[in-house]
Each structure stands twice: as C-alpha cells, then as structure tokens.
N, C-alpha and C positions, 0 to 999 in steps of 0.2 A: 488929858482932855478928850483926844481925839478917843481912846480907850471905853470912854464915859460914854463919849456919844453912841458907840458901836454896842455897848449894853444896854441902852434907852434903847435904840433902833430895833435891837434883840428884842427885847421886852414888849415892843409893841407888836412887833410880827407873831410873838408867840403869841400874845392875848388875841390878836385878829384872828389868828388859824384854830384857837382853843372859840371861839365867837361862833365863826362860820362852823366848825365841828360840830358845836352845837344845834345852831341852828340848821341844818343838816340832819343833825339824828330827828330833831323836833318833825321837820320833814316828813322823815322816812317812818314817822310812826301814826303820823297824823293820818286820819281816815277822812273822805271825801262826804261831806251829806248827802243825803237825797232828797230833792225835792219830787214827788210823782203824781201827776193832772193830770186826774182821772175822769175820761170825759165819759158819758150816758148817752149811747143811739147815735154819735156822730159817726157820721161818712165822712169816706176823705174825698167832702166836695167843700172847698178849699182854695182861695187864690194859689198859695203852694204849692199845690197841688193841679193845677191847671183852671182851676174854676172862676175865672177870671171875675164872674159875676156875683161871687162871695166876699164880702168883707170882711177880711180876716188879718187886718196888717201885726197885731202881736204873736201871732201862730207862726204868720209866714217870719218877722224877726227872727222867731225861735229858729225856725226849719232853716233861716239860711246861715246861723250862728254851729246848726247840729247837723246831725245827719238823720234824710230823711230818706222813708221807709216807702216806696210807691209799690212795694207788694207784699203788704203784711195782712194776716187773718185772723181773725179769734178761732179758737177752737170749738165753742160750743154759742150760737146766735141768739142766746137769752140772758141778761141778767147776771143773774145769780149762778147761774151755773158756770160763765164764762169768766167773773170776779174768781169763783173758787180753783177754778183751772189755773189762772195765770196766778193765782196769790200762791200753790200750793206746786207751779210748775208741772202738775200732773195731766194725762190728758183724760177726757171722756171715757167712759168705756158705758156697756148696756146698762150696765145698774149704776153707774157713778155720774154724778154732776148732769144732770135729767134737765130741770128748769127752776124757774125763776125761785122755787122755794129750798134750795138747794142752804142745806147749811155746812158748813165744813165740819166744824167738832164733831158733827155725828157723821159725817161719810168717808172723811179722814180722821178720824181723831188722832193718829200715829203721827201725822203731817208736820213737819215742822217747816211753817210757812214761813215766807217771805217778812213780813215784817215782824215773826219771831225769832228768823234769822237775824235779821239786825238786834234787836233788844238783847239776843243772846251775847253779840258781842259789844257791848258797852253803847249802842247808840239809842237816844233817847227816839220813841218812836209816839206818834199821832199820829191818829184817825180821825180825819176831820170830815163829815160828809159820807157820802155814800163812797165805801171803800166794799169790805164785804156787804153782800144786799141787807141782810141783817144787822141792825143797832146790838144785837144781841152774840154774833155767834162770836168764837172765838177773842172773848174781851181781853184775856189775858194777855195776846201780841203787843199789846198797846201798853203805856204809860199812861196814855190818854184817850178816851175815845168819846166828841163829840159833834153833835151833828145841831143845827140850827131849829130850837122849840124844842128841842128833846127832853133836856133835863130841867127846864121851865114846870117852877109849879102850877098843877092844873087842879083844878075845883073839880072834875070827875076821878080823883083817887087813880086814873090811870098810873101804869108802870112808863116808863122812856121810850119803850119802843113801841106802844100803844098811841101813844100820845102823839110821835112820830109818824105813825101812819095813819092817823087822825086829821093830819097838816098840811102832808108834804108836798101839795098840791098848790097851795100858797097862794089863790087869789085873791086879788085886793080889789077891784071891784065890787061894793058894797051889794049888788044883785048877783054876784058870781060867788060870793062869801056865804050869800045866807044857803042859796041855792045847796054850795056843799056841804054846810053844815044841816041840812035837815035831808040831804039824799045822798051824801058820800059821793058826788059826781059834779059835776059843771061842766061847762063846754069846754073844747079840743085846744082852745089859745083864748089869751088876754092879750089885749095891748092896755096899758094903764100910764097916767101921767106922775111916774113915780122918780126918785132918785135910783140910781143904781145900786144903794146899799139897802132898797127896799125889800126885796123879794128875796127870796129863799137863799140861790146862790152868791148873792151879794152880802148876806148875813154871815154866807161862809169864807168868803173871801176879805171880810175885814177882821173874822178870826184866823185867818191864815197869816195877816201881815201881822197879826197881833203877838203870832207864837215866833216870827221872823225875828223880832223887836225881843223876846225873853231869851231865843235861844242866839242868839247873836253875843249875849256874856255869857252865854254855858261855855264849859270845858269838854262834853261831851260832842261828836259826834251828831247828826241828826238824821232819823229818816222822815220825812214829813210829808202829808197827804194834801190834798184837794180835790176833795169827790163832786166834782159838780154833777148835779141832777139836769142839766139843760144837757142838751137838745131833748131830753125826754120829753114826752107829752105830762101836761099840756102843755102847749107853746106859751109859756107868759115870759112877756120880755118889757122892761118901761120903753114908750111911744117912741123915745126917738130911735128907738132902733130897730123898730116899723120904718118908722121915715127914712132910712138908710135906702131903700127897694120903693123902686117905683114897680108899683103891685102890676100896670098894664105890661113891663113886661117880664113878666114870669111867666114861667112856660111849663106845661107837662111835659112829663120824658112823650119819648116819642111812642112808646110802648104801651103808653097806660092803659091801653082800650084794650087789649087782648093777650094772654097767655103764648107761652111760645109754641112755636107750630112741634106736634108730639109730643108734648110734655105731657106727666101723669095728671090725671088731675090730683092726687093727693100730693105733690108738689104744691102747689098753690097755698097760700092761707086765707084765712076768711078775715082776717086780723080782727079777734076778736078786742087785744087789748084797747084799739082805734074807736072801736064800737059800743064801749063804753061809756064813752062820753055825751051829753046830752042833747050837743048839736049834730050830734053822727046816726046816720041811717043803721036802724039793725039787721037788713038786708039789703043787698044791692049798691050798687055804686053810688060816691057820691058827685053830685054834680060838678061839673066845670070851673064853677064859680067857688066851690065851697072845696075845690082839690088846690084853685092857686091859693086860699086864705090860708091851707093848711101848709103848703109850702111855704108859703111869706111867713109866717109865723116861725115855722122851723130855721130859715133863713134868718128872721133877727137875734131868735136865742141863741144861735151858732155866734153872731157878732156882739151879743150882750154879752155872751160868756168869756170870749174872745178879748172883748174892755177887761173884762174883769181877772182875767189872764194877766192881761198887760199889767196891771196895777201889783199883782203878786211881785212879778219879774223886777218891776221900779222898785218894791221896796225889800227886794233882796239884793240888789246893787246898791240901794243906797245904804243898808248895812254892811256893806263889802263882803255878802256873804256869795255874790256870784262866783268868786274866782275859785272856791273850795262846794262849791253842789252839783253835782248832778240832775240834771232836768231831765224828766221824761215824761209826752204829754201822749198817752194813746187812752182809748175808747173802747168800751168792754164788746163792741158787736157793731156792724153797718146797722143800716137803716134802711126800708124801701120807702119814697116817695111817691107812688103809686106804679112803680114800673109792673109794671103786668098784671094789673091790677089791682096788688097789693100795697099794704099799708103795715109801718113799725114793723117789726124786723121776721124771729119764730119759722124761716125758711132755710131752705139748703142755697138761694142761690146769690151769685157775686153780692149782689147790692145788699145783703143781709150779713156778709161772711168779713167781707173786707174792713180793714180799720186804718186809719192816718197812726204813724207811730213815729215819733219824732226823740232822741236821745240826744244832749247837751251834753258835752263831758268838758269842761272849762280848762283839763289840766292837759288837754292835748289839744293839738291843731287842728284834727284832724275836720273837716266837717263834708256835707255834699250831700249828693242823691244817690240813693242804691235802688236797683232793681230786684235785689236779692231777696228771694222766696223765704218767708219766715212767719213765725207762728205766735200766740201770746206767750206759749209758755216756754220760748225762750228768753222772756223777762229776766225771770229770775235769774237763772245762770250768769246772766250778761251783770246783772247787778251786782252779782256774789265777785263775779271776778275784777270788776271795777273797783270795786270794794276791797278786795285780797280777803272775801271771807270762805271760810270752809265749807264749803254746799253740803247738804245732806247726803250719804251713801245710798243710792238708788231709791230714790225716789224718783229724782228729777226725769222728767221726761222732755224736755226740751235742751239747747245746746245754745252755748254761749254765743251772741250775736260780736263779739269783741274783734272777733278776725273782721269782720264785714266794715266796723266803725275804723279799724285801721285802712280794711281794700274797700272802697265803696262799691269795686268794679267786683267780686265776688258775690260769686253766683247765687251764695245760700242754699235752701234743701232741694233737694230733686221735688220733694212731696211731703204738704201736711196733710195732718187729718184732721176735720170737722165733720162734728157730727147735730141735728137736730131732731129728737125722738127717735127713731125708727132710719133716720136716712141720716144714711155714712158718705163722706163725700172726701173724696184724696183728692185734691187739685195739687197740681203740677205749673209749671210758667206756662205751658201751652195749655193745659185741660181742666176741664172741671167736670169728674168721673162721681157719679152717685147711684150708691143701692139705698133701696127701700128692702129691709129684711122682717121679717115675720121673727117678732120675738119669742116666741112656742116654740119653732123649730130651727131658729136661723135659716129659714130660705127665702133667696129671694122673690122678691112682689114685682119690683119693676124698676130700671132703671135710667139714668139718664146722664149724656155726655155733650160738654156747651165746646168747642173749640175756642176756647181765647186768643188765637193767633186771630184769627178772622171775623169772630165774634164774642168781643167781649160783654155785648150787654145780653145777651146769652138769648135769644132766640130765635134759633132753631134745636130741638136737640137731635142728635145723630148719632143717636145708638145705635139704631139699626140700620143705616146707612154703609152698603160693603165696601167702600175705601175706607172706612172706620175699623172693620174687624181685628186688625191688628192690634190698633190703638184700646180698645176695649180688653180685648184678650189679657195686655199686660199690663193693662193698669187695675184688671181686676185680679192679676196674680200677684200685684202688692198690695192692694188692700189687703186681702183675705191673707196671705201669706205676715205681711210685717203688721197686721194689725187684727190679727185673726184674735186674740185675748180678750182686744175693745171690742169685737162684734159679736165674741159667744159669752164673755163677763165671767172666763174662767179665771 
C-alpha cells in the first residue's frame, strides 16, 4: 500500500515537473508585443516632466510605471524625415531624410526598417495613423496599414492617400468644414462640443482598442501602432478640454518677444507651416491674445490625446494583454510655442530638437527617470534587443538604449547629431554646438553654441565668446571628424 502511495506521489511530481517544463519552454519562446504612441509636435511639457500646469495624468501613469527619458532628441525637427530616421535607425546625412516629404522606399529602399523587422520575424504588424508621414510609403512593413477616412469611399475617385490629405485636418465646425473644403485651410484650433471618438484621433484610437480586442486570441506575436496627429496643428480638441485651462492664466515663455542675443538670423524660422492658416498673419507677429489661444489649444490637444491614451492602456489590461507589451510613447520632433519668436518646429534649437520618450517593459522591474543623453534612432536597437531579434548588419546607426532601462543612473551618449537643412548641431548634456554649411562647398556660414549648463532655454549664444574657445574648438573636432559622411553625403 505504502509502495502504491510512493508511485501515485511519483507520478504526480513527474507530471508537475513535465507541466512547469513546459510551461517554461512556452516562456522562453514567447516574444513580447509592442505596443508604440506615436505622438505629432509634442514637447516634453508634461506634468512628468515638470510641467505642473499640463494635464497629463495617463502619460505621467505610464512614465511612473516605465522609464522616463528627460534628455532625448530626434534627429532630424521635421516630420517626415524624423519618422524615417527612427523607423529605419539611420541618421541624417546632406542628401538623406531632408524634410517633411521624405519617403523611405525611395531614400532607403535597402532599409529593413523597424516594423519590417518585426513582420520578418512572425509578428503581426499595424499601422494605424500617422506612422511613416506617407499613407503610401513602404506598405509592405505592414499586415495592415490604416489611418482614419482613408480607405472611405469617396465620390471624387480620389486614391487613400489623396483622400487623406483631403481630411486630415478634421473640423467639425460646420463654418470651419466648409471654409476647408472650398480653401484647403481654416483656422490654427477648434474647440467644438463633440464626444472624444469624434475627431480624428479618437477615430484612431477606437480602432487601436479594436485591434487590442482581435489580437488578444491570436497566436502571434504583435507590434501595434498609434500614430496620433495631435498636438499637430490645428489644435482641435472637444470643449471640455478647453475647459481643463483657465485661459487668464497661461502665459508666454518669457522669450517670445526676441531672438537670442547673437544668433544668426538664418537660425530663426518664419514658420511658415503656422502661417498657413487662415487666422494667422502672413507677416509679423501675432498678437498676445491670439499667441495664448494658440497655446490653450495646443495645451488641450496634448490632454485630449492624453484621455485617449488612457483608454488604449485600460483596454490593453483589460485584455490581460499589459503583462506581455512593451509600451513606448515618444514624439517625432519638440515644438516651439513662440520662444523666440517662433512657431511649430523646422529649427536647430532645444525647443524644436527635444522629445518626451517614455519605454514600459512589463517583464522587468525595472522603472525611473534617466538623464541619459540619447537619440530617436536608438529606438530601434533597443527594441530589436527587447525583443531578442536580429538587427540588421550596419545599418543601424543608433545603439541599444537597454543598458540605461537596466541603470537609470547611466550616462548615455557623450553626443547626438541633429540636423535641420543646412544646420548640423552635436548637442552634448552640457552644449548645444551648430554649423550652418554651405552645401556647394561644405564651408561654413556661421555658427552657434547655447550652454545648457546655464542656459537652457538657449539665449545667449557664445561662440565667439573667449572662455568658450575650447569648448568650440572640440566640439567642432567631432562633428566634422565623427560625422564628417553626414556633412559631405559621401
């Protein structure tokens, strides 16, 4: 009897160990999804982030759940060229990834980008929303690639991505509606009495919980997008979140009335994309009144988006699918709010360069604030390696951000590069070093250097200041030296 027992007891130990075995290997082969909130023109102004006066409670959740990034940059301050940079890990150079018409297939076509890096290895991939700036370029990454009115039949025979950029501007204002439809323009922001699945990025965000909801019984794998269009212009956001911001007090930076003392003036932009619009002056400043609406506007679609954040995140836990994604929420480029002038982004300087970048990895502990210097196109690396997939043999020009998500307290790069047209800029944790080069000859026009130890909102510049020569000296020996390729496009 007792014999008997000792074989039943056998028996079940071996089935538990043969159990857990298994589920072990199931483990060890299972790959992580990706979820990746891709935000348009956000700065990292941000409760998270210090910005106390921003309403941002689903950002900042994320930020305290991940690790967040208080010194990350895009590579190139436009669009389209800065989606191509990070989706393809590659950086700028003179002839490559220019601006906002920037298509990948035809500037990399050899590229095996980020979300055809995952497809390659068994995960099902979406493009939802503005991902590459193009509806059009590289479709093949995708299993899926769709964006809110696209593929909507239309009575003008338009193609999807015609149709698309027929729309994308989405006011619902019934005098702001017709206005764009008979001038392709309307004003700088809406505020409208609508639901939050009204407007553009709310159409995108209840097909984001939609695909949550399909792939939640797949067997695959996921990498899955959320390209929202907000904070781009125009600012339309539904009313109540206008009503979040008491408008008396919002404030201009403190800068906004004058350029920094020495700067070139081809530094400057005239922001032409701001000027577009049918409430905006096409010379000259706009006024005091008509700089806080443009603020308060930018300020609600940051917290409409923000809602609609939240609502992703609720219904990827209520699928149980948080404890297996990866969350990554960054921003293809800063923004200016009028600091020195300027408006929307197309500069070299901080407020145009800087992005919030925030990474969730559910399957470690690890979370916190880094200070650690880093760049977009170390996206990708950092994904490949979270992932355990094979990156591409030289391409990549950026470096896995993974040591940092383990050491918060690591340092990151000495120096990225950003570049905007003509002006190449190495920032470093203390500097922010930029030439203007003469694309005929590569020489330089004029340049300029912000100290961010002591001036971070950057003006004065002090290139030619002699306790700077040093500082000049060697940061113009690694531009030129470690990125001498990007600045002659050999």
């Amino acid at each position: 009897m007792k014999l008997n027992n000792c074989k039943w007891l056998l028996g079940i130990c071996l089935l538990f160990c043969l159990s857990c075995k298994e589920k072990l290997a199931v483990a060890e082969v299972s790959k992580p999804n990706v979820l990746l909130l891709y935000m348009d023109d956000l700065r990292p102004e941000l409760a998270s982030y210090g910005a106390q006066h921003i309403i941002s409670p689903n950002i900042d959740a994320l930020a305290e759940k991940g690790v967040k990034f208080t010194n990350a940059y895009c590579n190139v301050p436009v669009c389209g060229a800065s989606r191509a940079s990070m989706l393809t890990g590659m950086l700028p150079t003179k002839n490559r990834f220019l601006n906002y018409n920037t298509f990948v297939e035809k500037e990399t076509p050899k590229a095996i980008t980020l979300p055809q890096l995952f497809k390659n290895n068994g995960y099902t991939t979406i493009s939802n929303g503005k991902i590459y700036h193009h509806l059009d370029d590289r479709e093949e990454d995708w299993d899926e690639v769709w964006r809110p009115y696209a593929f909507d039949t239309n009575d003008s025979g338009l193609s999807p991505t015609d149709y698309w950029q027929s729309l994308w501007k989405d006011y619902q204002l019934p005098k702001n509606r017709e206005a764009y439809k008979l001038t392709n323009t309307g004003p700088a922001y809406e505020s409208a009495e609508v639901n939050d699945s009204v407007y553009i990025d709310g159409l995108l965000t209840e097909k984001v919980i939609r695909d949550i909801r399909i792939l939640k019984t797949s067997k695959q794998p996921f990498f899955l997008t959320a390209g929202f269009i907000a904070p781009h212009l125009p600012f339309n956001a539904p009313q109540k979140y206008w009503d979040l911001y008491d408008k008396n007090k919002i404030k201009q930076p403190e800068n906004y009335n004058y350029i920094p003392k020495n700067a070139p003036k081809m530094s400057i932009s005239n922001w032409p994309e701001m000027r577009a619009y049918s409430n905006i002056p096409k010379k000259g400043q706009v006024s005091d009144s008509l700089a806080i609406n443009l603020i308060h506007g930018y300020y609600a679609t940051v917290s409409y988006t923000d809602a609609l954040i939240g609502k992703i995140l609720k219904e990827l836990k209520a699928q149980n699918l948080d404890k297996n994604t990866i969350v990554v929420l960054v921003s293809d480029h800063g923004y200016n709010l009028q600091e020195h002038t300027q408006w929307a982004k197309f500069t070299n300087y901080n407020t145009s360069t800087e992005v919030p970048l925030i990474i969730y990895n559910p399957l470690t502990e690890e979370n916190g604030t880094t200070d650690a210097l880093v760049e977009l196109v170390d996206v990708y690396p950092t994904l490949a390696e979270l992932c355990k997939l094979e990156a591409p043999v030289n391409q990549l020009d950026g470096q896995s951000m993974v040591p940092i998500l383990k050491d918060t307290k690591a340092s990151g790069k000495p120096h990225v590069l950003i570049k905007k047209g003509n002006g190449f800029t190495l920032k470093t944790k203390d500097f922010s070093y930029t030439e203007y080069i003469n694309p005929k000859d590569n020489s330089l026009i004029t340049s300029m250097l912000y100290d961010h130890k002591v001036d971070k909102k950057e003006n004065e510049n002090v290139v030619n200041y002699k306790n700077y020569e040093s500082v000049v000296s060697q940061l113009k020996n690694i531009l030129h030296s470690e990125y001498r390729t990007n600045i002659t496009g050999e």
